[in-house]
C-alpha positions in Angstrom: -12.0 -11.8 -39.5 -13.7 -14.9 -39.0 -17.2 -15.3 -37.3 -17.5 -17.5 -35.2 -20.4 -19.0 -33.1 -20.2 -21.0 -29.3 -20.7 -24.2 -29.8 -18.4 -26.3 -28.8 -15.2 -27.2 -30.0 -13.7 -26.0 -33.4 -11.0 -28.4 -34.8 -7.6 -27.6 -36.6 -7.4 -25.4 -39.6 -8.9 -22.3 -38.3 -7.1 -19.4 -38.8 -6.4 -16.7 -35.6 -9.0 -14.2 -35.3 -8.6 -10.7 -33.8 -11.2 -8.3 -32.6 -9.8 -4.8 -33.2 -11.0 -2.1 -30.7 -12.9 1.1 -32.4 -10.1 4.5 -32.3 -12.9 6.2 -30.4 -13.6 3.4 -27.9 -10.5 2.3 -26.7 -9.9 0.4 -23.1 -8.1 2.6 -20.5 -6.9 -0.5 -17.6 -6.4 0.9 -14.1 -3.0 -1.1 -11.9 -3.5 -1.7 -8.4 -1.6 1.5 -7.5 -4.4 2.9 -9.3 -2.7 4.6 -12.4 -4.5 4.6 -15.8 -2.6 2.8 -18.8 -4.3 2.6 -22.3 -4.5 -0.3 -23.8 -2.7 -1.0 -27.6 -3.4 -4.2 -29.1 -0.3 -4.1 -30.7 2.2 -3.3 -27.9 0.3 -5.0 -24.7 1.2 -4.1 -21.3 4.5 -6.5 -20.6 6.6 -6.8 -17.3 9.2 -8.2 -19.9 11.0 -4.3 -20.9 12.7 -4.3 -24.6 12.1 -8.1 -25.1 8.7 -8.7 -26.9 6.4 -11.4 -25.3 5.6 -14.3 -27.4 2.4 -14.3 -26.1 -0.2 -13.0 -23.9 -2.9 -14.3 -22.1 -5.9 -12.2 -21.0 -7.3 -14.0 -17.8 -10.9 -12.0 -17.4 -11.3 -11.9 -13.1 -13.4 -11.0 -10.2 -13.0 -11.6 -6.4 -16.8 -12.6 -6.3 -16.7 -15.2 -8.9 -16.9 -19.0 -6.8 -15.6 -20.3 -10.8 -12.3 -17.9 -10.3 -12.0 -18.7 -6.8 -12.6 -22.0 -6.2 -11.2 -23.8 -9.8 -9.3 -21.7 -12.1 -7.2 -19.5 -9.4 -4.5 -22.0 -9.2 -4.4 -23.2 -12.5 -3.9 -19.8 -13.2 -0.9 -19.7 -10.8 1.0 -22.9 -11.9 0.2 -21.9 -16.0 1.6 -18.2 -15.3 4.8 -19.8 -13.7 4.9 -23.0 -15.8 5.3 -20.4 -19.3 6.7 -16.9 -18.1 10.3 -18.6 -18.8 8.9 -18.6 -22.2 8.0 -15.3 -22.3 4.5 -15.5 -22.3 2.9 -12.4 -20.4 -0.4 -13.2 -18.2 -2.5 -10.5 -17.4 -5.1 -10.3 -15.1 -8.2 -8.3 -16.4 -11.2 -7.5 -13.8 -14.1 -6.4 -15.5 -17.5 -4.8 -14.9 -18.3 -2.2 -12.8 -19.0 -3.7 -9.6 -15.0 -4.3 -8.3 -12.9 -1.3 -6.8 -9.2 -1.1 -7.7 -8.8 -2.1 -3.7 -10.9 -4.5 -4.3 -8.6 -6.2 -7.3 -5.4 -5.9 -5.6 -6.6 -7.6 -2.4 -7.6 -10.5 -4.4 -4.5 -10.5 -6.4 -2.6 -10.7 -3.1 -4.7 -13.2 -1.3 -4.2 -15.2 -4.4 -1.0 -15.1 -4.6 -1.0 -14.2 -8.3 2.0 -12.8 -9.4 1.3 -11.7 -12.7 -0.2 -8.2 -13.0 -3.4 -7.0 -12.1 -5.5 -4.4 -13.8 -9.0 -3.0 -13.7 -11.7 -2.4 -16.7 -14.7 -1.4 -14.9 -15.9 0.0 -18.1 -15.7 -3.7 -19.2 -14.4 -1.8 -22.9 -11.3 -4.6 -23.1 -14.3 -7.1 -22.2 -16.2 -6.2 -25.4 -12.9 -5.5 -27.3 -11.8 -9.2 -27.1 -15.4 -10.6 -27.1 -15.1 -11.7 -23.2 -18.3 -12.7 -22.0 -17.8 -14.7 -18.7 -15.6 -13.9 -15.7 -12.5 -17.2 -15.7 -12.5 -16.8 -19.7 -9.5 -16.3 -20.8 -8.3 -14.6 -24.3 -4.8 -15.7 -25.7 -3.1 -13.4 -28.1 0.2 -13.9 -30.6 3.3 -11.3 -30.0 1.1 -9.3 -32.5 -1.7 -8.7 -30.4 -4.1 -11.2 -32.5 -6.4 -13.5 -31.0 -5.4 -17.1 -30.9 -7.8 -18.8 -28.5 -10.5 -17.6 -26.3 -12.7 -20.0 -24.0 -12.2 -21.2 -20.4 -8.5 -22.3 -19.2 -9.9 -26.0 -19.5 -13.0 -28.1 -19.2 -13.1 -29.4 -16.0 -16.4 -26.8 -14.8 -19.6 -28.3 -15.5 -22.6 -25.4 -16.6 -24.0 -23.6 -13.6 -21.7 -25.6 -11.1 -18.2 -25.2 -9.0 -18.0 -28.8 -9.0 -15.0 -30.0 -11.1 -14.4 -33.0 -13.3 -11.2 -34.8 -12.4 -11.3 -37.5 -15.8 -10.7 -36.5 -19.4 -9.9 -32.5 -19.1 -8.8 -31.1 -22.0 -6.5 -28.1 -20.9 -7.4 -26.0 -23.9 -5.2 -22.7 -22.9 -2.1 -24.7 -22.3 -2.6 -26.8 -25.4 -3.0 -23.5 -27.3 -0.4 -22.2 -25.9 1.9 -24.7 -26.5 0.9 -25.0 -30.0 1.3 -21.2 -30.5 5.1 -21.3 -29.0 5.7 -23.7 -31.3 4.5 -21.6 -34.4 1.4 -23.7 -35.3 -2.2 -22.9 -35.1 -4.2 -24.4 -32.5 -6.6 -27.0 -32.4 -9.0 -25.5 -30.4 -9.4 -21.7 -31.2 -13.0 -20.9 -29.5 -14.7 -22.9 -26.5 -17.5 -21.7 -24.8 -17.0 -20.2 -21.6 -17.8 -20.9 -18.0 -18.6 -19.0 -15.0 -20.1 -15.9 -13.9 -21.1 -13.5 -16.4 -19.2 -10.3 -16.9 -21.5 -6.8 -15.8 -21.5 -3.9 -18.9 -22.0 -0.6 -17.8 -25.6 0.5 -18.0 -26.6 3.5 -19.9 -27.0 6.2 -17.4 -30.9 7.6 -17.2 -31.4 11.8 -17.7 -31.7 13.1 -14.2 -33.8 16.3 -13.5 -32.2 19.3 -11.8 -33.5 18.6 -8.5 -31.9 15.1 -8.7 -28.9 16.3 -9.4 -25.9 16.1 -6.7 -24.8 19.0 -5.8 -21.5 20.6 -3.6 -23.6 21.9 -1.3 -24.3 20.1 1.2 -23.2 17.1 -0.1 -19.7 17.2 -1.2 -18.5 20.3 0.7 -18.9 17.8 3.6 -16.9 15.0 2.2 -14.2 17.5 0.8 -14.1 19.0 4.2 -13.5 15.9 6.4 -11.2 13.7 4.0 -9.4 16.4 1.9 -9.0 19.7 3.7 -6.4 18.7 6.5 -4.0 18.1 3.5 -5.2 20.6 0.8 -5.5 23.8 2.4 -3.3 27.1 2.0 0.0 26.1 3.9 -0.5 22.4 4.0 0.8 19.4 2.2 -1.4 19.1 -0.4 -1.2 20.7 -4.1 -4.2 21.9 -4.5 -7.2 23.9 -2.0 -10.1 22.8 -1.7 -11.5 24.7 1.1 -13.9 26.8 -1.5 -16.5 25.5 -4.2 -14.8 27.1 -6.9 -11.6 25.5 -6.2 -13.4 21.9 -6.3 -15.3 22.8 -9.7 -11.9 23.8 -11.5 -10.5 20.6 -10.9 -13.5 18.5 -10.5 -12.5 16.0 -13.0 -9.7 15.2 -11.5 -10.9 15.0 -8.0 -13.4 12.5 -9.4 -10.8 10.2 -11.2 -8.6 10.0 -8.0 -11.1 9.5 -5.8 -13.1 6.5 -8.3 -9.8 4.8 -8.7 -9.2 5.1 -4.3 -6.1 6.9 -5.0 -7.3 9.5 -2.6 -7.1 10.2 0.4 -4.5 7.6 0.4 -4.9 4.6 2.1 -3.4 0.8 1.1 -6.0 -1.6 2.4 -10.0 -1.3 1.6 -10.0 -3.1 5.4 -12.1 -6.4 3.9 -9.3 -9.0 5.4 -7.8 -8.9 8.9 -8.7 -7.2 11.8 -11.0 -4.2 12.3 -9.2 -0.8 12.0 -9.8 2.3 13.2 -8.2 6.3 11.8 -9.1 4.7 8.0 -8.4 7.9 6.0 -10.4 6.6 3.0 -13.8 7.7 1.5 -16.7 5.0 1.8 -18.2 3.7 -1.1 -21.2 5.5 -0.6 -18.8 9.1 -0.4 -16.8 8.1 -3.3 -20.3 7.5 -5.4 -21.5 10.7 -4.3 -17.9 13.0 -5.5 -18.2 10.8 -9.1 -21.9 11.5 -9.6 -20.9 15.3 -8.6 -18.7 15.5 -11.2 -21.3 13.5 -13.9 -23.7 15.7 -12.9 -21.9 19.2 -13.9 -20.0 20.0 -10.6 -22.8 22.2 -9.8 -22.5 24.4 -6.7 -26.4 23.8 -5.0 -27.2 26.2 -2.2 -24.4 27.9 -0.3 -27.1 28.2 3.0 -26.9 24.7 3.3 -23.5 24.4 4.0 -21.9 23.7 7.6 -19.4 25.7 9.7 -16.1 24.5 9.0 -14.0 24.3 12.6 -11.1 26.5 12.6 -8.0 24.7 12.5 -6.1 24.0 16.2 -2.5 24.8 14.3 -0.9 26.2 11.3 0.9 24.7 8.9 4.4 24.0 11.5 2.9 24.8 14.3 2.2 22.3 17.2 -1.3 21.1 17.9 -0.4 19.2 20.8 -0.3 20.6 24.7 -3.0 23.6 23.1 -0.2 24.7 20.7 2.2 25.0 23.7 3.8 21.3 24.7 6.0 21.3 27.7 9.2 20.7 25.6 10.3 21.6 22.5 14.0 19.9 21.1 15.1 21.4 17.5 17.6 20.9 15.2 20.8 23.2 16.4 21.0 24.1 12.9 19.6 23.7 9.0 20.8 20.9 7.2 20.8 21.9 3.7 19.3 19.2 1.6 21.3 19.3 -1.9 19.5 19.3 -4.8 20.4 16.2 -6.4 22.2 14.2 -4.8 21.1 11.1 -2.7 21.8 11.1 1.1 22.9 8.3 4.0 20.2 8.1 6.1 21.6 11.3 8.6 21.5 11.3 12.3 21.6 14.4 14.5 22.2 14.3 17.9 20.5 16.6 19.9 21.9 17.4 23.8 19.1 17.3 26.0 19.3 19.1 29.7 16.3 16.5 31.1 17.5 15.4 34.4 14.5 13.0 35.4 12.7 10.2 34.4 9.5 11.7 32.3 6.3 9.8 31.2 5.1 11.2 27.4 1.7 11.7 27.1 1.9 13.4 23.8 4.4 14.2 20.9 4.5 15.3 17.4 7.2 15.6 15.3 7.1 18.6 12.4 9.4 18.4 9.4 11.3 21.8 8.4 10.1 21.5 5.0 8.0 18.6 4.0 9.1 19.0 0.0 12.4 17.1 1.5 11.5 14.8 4.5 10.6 11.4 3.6 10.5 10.6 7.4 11.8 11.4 10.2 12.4 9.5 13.8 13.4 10.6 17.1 15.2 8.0 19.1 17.0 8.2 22.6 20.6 8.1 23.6 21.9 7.9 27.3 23.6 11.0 27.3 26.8 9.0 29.1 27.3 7.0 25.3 28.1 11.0 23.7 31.6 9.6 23.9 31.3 7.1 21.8 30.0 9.0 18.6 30.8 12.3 18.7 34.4 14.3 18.6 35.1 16.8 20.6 35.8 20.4 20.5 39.5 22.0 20.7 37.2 23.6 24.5 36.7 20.1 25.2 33.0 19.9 24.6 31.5 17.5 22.0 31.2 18.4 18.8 26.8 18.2 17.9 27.7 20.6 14.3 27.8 17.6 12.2 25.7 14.4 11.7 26.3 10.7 11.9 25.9 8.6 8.8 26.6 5.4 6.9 25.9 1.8 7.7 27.8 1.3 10.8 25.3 4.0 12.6 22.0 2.3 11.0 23.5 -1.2 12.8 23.9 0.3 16.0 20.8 2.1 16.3 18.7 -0.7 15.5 21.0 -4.1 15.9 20.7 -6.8 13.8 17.1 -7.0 13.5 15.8 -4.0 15.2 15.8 -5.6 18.6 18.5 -2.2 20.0 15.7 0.7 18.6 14.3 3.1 21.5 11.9 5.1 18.6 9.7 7.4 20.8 8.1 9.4 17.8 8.2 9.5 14.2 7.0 11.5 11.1 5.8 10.2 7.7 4.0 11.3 4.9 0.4 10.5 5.6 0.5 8.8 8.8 -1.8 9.6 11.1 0.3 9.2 13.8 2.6 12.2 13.9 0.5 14.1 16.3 0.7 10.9 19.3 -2.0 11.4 21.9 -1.7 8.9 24.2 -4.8 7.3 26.2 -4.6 8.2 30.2 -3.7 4.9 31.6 -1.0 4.6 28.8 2.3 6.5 28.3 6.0 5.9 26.9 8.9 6.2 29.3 11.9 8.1 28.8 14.4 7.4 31.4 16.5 9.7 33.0 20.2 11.4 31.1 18.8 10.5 27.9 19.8 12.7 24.7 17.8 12.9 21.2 18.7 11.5 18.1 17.0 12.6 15.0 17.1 10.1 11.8 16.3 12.0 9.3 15.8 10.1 5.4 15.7 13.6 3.1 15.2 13.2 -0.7 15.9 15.6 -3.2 13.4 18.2 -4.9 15.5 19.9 -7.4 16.9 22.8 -5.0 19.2 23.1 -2.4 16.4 23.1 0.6 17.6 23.6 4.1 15.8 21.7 6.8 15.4 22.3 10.5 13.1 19.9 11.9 11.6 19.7 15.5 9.7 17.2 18.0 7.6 18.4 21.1 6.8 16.4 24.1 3.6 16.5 26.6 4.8 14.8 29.9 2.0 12.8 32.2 2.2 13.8 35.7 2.2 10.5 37.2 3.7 6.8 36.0 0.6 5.3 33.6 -0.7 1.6 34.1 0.8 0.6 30.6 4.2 1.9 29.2 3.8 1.3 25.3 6.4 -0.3 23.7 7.6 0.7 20.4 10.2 -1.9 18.6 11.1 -2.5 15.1 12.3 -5.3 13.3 13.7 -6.6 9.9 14.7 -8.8 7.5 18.6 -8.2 7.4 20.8 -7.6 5.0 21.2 -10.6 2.3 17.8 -10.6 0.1 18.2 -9.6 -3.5 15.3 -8.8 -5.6 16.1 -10.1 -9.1 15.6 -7.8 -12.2 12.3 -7.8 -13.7 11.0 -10.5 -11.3 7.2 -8.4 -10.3 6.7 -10.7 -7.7 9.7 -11.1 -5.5 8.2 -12.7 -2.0 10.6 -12.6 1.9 9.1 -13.5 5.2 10.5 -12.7 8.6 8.8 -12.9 12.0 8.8 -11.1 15.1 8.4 -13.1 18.7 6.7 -12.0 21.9 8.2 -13.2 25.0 5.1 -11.8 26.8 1.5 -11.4 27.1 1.0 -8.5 25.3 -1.7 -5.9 23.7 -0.7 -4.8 20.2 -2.0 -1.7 19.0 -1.2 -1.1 16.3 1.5 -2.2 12.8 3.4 0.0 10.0 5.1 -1.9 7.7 7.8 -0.5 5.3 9.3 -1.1 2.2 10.6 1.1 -1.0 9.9 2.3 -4.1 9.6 -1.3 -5.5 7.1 -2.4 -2.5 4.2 -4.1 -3.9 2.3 -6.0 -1.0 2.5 -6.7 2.5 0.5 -9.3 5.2 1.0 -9.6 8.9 -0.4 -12.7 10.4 -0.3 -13.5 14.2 0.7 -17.2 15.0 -0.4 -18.1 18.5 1.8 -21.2 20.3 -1.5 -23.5 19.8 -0.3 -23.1 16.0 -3.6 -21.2 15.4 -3.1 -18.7 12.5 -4.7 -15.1 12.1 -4.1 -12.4 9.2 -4.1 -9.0 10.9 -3.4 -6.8 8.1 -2.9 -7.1 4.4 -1.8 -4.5 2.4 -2.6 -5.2 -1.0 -1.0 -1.9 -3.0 2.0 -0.9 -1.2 2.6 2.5 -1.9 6.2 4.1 -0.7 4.7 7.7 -0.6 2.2 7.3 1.7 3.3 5.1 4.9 0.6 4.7 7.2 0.2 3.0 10.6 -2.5 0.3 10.5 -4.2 0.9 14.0 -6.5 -1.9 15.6 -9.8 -1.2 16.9 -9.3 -2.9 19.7 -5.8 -4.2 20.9 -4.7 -7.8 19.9 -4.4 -9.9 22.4 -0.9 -12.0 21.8 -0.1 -14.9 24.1 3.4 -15.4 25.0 5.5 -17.5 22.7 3.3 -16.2 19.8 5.0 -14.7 16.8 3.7 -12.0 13.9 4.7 -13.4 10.3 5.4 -11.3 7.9 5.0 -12.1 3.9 6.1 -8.9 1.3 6.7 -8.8 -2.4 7.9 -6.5 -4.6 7.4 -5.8 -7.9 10.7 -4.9 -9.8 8.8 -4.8 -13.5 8.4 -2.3 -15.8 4.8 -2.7 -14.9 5.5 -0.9 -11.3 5.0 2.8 -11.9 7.0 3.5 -8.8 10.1 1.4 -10.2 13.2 3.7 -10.8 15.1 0.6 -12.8 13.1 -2.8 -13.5 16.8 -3.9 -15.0 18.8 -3.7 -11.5 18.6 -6.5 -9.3 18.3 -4.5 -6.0 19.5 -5.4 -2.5 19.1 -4.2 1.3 19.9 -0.6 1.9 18.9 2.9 3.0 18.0 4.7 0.0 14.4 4.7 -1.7 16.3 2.7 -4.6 17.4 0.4 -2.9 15.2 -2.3 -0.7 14.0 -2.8 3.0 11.8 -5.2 4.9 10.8 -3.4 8.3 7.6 -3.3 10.7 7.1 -1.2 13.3 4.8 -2.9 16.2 3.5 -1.1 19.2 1.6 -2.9 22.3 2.0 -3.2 25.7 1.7 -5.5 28.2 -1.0 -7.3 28.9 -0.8 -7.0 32.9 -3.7 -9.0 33.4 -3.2 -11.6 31.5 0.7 -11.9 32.9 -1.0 -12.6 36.0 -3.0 -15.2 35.1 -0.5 -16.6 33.4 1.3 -16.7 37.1 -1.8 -18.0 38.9 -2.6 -20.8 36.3 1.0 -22.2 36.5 1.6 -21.4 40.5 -2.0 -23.9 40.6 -0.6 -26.2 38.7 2.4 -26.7 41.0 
């Protein structure tokens, strides 16, 4: 290995280095979907499948860093595009302990990179390669040996984000070039710029009484953002209503909870507007669970704990109405989910006897058996269309035994672009909103001689399951002064996400006839999801990101609710912008070698968002008085 020292340049002849990591000190890199992959300098990570990169460019990152930001971003961008035909693999490393995995992949989406992202907030592959400042980048051969390491160019002056525009060298792209080319680089070391990269501090002894401890610490944390899901009878794998079931898998609990990958939750809520229901630890609760854990899981004083509330319902029981809502529809019968075998999105129409117009001022929808239910939503049907669907009996009566399927039912449920949907409840896994209480002056109207449909999407758990799930209502006793509004819409059928392409990117948008107040978005997308923004466009041309969704994860869909409502003026439109990731690299990726298209099943691809609002009354009205004035 060759030694060698920053200053300055160093001109032809030298010979690529490498920097070996120790056995016992290797890098473990965290993805945005915050899975743990170990890193092996001779088989880097590579969104490229069988075929060996040529190359690979480390790119050393932070969100923080005005260098990254503000100079190197975009060269980043145009290098990673300008050489990925040429099989050269970029990889963005963010190092130190000071960014969350959250964190990383909203700065990879608001960046727009579309290489992959991965955190080493141990700062191991930092030392491993020698990396000392944050924009430094570290190019390696298809052997894993260094080639170059220094800044992408020399356009940053010490100390500064100004930026010199005469007589840059781009020293990366000149290495590179050389290297494709099988020659040795100029250039093989330049010292870096830009913010210097944080190593882990070793951690002081702490006494006993400094200790963290489950009690009353923890228990509390557990209790609040763990227990509704893992408790006997619920979702969740694993209990964790008692101390001892914490300590036996306190290790884990730590490592999913460091890396945000519990409670789920897609956004760290740093862009867009302010939401409210945010399942997710704080940073100051997720410090507390790891020091826990670092500390010995120790149980600290059971008298200090707090009362845990009993529970308003069992595991499918309602909670709505007290436990007793005013209407209960089920499924006639069990489905019975096969095994194996994928499923057509299935519909089940349910008769209904409800003569008059009702206002809902609560439902919830409850799966038969969550192992099988992906989601589940209840639409309605005027009961006078039952002719147009369903066969009838040898008695004359229509035949409700068996459900409706395929792509001709999917169209006419929800037209071209969603615009024909009437969704009045839903159920998904860990959404908040499958138990809907509605505020008093709001409610959703269901108009009189309507039936039920249930769309039900089941996938398979290995045994035949049956399934008989069930929605219940809470009617208002009077009309509300807003009737929400619940629409869908969607990109339609025609996008194609290549094969191994990890960023594929589709817009659509949505437009608002009327003043409105929108409450709340969902977006939705399959297993090969990646990232998601919704930005409002007002008619002035004004522009406003509402949500961002930086790690789209296709088990957990959530409904992004605003703090307050969203005021949207007439003629305004929401913009949507999603990628996928259909790499190797995507740990949720069935087939990176299938180009995939529109369709129902979780292999297959979908661009939809769900918006609720309603309304805005008031500012209708004004609307009405400003142009009657101006008459």
């Amino acid at each position: 290995m060759i030694r060698i020292h920053w200053q300055g340049w160093l001109i032809a002849g030298l010979l690529a280095f490498s920097l070996p990591a120790q056995a016992d000190d290797s890098a473990v890199l965290v993805d945005r979907w915050g899975l743990e992959h170990e890193w092996n300098a001779a088989r880097p990570l590579s969104i490229f499948g069988p075929q060996k990169p040529k190359a690979f460019v480390l790119a050393f990152l932070n969100a923080q860093c005005p260098l990254v930001n503000r100079i190197y971003a975009p060269i980043l961008k145009d290098m990673d595009r300008e050489f990925r035909g040429q099989q050269v693999q970029f990889l963005g490393i963010y190092s130190g302990p000071g960014t969350t995995r959250l964190e990383m992949a909203s700065h990879k989406l608001l960046q727009d990179f579309a290489f992959p992202v991965f955190l080493d907030d141990q700062s191991k592959l930092a030392k491993q390669y020698g990396a000392e400042r944050l924009s430094q980048v570290v190019l390696l051969d298809a052997e894993g040996r260094t080639v170059y390491s220094g800044p992408i160019d020399d356009s940053a002056w010490e100390g500064s984000t100004r930026r010199k525009t005469e007589g840059v060298t781009p020293l990366l792209s000149n290495a590179l070039t050389a290297l494709l080319a099988g020659k040795q680089p100029e250039v093989a070391k330049f010292r870096p710029r830009g913010c210097e990269i944080q190593f882990p501090q070793a951690k002081v002894a702490k006494s006993d009484s400094d200790k963290v401890k489950f009690y009353p610490y923890v228990d509390r944390i557990i209790r609040e953002r763990c227990a509704n899901c893992h408790a006997p009878g619920e979702i969740g794998p694993n209990s964790f209503v008692t101390y001892r079931d914490a300590a036996d898998l306190a290790s884990t609990i730590a490592r999913v909870v460091k890396y945000q990958r519990m409670p789920p939750y897609q956004t760290e809520g740093s862009y867009g507007r302010k939401l409210e229901h945010t399942p997710h630890m704080t940073a100051e609760e997720r410090d507390l669970v790891v020091a826990w854990v670092e500390d010995g899981a120790l149980e600290g004083d059971r008298k200090l704990a707090e009362a845990r509330p009993q529970t308003t319902a069992k595991p499918g029981q309602f909670s709505i109405g007290g436990g007793k809502p005013d209407l209960v529809i089920t499924m006639q019968k069990p489905f019975v989910v096969p095994a194996h075998k994928e499923l057509d999105y299935q519909f089940f129409w349910i008769p209904t006897e409800m003569q008059e117009a009702r206002w809902i001022k609560e439902v919830e929808v409850i799966p038969g058996d969550p192992r099988v239910v992906h989601h589940a939503q209840v639409h309605l049907k005027e009961r006078s269309a039952r002719g147009s669907y369903l066969p009838k009996l040898p008695n004359g009566q229509y035949d409700f035994s068996k459900p409706l399927s395929g792509a001709f039912i999917m169209s006419d449920f929800y037209g071209f672009s969603g615009e024909t949907a009437r969704r009045v409840a839903s159920f998904l896994p860990g959404n908040q909103y499958n138990v809907r209480k509605l505020p008093s002056e709001q409610g959703i109207y269901v108009p009189a001689g309507m039936d039920l449909v249930f769309e039900l999407h089941y996938t398979p758990c290995g045994q035949d399951v049956p399934d008989r799930s069930k929605v219940g209502f809470v009617w208002g006793d009077k009309a509300p002064a807003q009737a929400l509004r619940n629409d869908v819409f969607f990109k339609p059928k025609g996008f194609l996400v290549p094969a191994n392409d990890p960023h594929y990117e589709a817009k659509d948008e949505f437009y608002f006839k009327q003043n409105v107040q929108l409450l709340d978005v969902r977006p939705h997308l399959h297993l090969r999801g990646a990232d998601f923004r919704i930005v409002l466009e007002r008619p002035d041309g004004t522009e406003e990101m509402l949500v961002a969704v930086p790690a789209y994860d296709f088990n957990w869909q959530h409904t992004y609710v605003f703090a307050e409502p969203v005021i949207v003026p007439a003629g305004s439109s929401l913009k949507t912008i999603a990628h996928w990731d259909n790499s190797r690299l995507n740990p949720n990726n069935p087939d990176s070698t299938k180009e995939v298209s529109w369709g129902q099943q979780s292999g297959q691809e979908m661009d939809n968002v769900v918006v609720t609002y309603v309304i805005d009354d008031a500012a209708e009205k004004a609307s009405k008085l400003q142009k009657s004035a101006g008459k």
